[in-house]
VMD Tcl script that draws the C-alpha trace (Angstrom):
set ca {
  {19.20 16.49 -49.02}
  {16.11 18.43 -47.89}
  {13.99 15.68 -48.96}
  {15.99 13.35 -46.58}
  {15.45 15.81 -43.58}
  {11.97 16.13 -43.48}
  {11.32 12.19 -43.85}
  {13.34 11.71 -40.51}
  {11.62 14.28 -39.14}
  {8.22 12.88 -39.51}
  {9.99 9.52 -38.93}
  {10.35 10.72 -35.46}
  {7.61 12.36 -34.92}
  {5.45 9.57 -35.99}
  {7.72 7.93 -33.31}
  {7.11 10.41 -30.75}
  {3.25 10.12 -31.26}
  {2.67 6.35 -30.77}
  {5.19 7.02 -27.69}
  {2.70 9.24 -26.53}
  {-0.22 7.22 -27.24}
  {1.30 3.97 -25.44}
  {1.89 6.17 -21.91}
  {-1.58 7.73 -22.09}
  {-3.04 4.08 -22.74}
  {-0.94 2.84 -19.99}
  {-2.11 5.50 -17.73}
  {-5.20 5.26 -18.20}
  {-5.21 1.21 -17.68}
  {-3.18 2.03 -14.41}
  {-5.93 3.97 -13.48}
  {-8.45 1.55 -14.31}
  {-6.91 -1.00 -12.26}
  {-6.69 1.39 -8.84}
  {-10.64 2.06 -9.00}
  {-11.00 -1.65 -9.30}
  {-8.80 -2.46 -6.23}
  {-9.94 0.37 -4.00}
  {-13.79 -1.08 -5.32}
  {-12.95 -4.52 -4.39}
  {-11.24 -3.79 -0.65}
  {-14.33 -1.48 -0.18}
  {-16.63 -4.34 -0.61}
  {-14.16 -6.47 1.54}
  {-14.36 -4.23 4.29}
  {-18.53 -4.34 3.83}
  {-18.33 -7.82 4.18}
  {-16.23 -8.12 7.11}
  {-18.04 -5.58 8.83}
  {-21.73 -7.29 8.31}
  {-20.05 -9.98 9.64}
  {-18.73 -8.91 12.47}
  {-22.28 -7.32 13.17}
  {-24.12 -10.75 12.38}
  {-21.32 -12.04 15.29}
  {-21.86 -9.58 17.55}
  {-18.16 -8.22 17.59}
  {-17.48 -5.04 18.24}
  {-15.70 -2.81 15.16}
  {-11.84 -2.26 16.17}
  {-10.61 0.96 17.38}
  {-9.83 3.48 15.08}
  {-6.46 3.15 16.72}
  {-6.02 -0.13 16.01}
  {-6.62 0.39 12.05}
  {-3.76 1.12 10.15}
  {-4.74 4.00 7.89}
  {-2.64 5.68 4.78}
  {-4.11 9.07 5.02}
  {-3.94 10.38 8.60}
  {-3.95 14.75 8.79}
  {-1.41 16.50 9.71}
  {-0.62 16.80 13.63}
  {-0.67 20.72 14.36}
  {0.27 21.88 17.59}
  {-2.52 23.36 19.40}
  {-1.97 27.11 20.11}
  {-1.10 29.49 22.76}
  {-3.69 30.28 24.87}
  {-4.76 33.93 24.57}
  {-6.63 34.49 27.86}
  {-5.14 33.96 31.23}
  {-7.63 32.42 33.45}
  {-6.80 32.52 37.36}
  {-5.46 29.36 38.53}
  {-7.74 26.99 40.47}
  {-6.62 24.61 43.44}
  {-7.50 20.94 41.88}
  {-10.00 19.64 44.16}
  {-8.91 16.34 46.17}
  {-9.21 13.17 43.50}
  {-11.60 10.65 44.25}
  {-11.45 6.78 44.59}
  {-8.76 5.57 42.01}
  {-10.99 2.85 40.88}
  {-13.70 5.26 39.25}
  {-14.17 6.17 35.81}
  {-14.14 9.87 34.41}
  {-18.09 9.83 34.28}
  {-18.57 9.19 37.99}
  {-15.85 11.97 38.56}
  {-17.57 14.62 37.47}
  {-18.12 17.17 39.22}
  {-21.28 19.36 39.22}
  {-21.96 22.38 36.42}
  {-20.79 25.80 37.89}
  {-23.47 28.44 38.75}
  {-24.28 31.12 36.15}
  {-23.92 31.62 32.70}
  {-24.70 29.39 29.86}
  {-23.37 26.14 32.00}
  {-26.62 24.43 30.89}
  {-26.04 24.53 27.33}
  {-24.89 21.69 25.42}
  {-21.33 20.66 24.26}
  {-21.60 21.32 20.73}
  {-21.56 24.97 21.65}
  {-17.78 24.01 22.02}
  {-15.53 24.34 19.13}
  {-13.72 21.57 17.61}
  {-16.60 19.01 19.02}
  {-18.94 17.55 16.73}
  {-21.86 15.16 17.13}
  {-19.53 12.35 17.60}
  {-17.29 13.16 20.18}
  {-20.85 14.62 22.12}
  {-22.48 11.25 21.44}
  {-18.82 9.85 23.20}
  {-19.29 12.58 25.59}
  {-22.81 11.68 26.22}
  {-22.20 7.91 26.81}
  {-19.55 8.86 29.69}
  {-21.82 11.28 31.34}
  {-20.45 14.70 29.91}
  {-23.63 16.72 28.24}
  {-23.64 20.35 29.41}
  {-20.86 22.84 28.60}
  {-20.81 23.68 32.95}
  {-19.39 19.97 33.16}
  {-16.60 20.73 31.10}
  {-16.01 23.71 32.99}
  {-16.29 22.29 35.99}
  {-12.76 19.30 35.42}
  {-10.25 19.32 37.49}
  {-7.22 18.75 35.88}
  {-7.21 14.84 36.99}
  {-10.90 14.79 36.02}
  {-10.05 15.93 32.54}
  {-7.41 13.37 32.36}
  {-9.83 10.73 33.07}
  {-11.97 11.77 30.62}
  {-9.78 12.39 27.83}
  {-8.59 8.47 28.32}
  {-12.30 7.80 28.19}
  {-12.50 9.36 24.80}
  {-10.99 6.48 22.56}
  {-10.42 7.46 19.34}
  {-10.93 11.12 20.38}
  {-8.21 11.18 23.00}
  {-5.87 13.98 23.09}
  {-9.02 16.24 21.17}
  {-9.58 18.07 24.58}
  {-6.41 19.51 25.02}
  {-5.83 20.60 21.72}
  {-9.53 22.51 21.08}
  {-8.93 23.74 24.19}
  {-12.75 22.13 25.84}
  {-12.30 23.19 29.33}
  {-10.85 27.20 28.59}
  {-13.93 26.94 26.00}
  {-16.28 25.88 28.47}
  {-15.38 28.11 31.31}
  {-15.88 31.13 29.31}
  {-19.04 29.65 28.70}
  {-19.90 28.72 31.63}
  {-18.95 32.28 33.15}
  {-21.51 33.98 30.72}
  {-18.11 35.53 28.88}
  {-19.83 35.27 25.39}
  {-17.70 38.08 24.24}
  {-14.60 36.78 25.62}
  {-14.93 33.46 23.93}
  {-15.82 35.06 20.53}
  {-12.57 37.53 20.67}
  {-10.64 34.11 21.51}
  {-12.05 31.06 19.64}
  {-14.56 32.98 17.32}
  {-18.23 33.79 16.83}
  {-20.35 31.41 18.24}
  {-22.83 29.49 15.85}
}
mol new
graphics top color blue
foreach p $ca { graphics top sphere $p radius 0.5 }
foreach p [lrange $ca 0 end-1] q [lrange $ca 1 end] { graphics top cylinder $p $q radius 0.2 }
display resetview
């Protein structure tokens, strides 16, 4: 009788073992499989693109690209500083874009220095920024709320970025020489 027990129990785990063995080989051809389909629409997406180029098409929007992975949407936080409220200047012509709205950099401070001083903007968005017009940190300060608008539908793939870093609050402290105001609100400057 204990001779019969201990054959079904290696029985089974003999069983158990090539189970095991036939799931790891599966997962690993599985895995195989995904690197070799993410490789191959990789170098579909090369070729489209150097086509497009040879063509002279512009790439889609980022928008228009459906995209699996897309982060989280956080809401942006409460401001922590008051600032006084300013009268919105009157708008101009409606058939202007944002960069010919702009109004000039306020006096004092650092309203000369450039956008990337601004958290939450990287080169890209100032190489946007730049295209429209928008270079200095005082021209961010200086939006009017329409202005801003204007801009922020300017932005493309970046729209909705201004609010939600908080640009213009950044910029005015800025602009207002308020180093130490901006660092107790948004954090040490680079």
């Amino acid at each position: 009788m204990n001779q019969m027990s201990s054959d079904a129990t290696g029985a089974i785990t003999g069983a158990h073992l090539a189970l095991i063995v036939i799931l790891a080989i599966a997962a690993i051809l599985v895995i195989w499989w995904g690197r070799r389909l993410r490789r191959r629409r990789r170098e579909t997406e090369r070729q489209v693109e150097a086509r497009r180029e040879a063509a002279g098409e512009a790439a889609p929007a980022a928008a228009d690209v459906p995209s699996i992975e897309r982060p989280p949407v956080t809401p942006s936080p409460s401001p922590l500083v008051d600032l006084p409220a300013e009268p919105a200047p009157p708008v101009a012509a409606p058939q202007t874009t944002s960069a010919e709205v702009i109004t000039p950099a306020p006096a004092g401070g650092d309203a000369d220095a450039p956008v990337t001083l601004l958290k939450g903007l990287g080169p890209k968005v100032a190489a946007r920024l730049g295209e429209l017009g928008v270079t200095t940190v005082g021209q961010i300060a200086a939006l009017s709320p329409a202005e801003a608008e204007a801009l922020d539908a300017d932005l493309g793939s970046f729209k909705g970025r201004m609010a939600r870093d908080r640009w213009i609050e950044q910029a005015r402290l800025l602009a207002a020489g308020d180093r130490a105001g901006f660092e107790a609100t948004f954090g040490k400057l680079g």
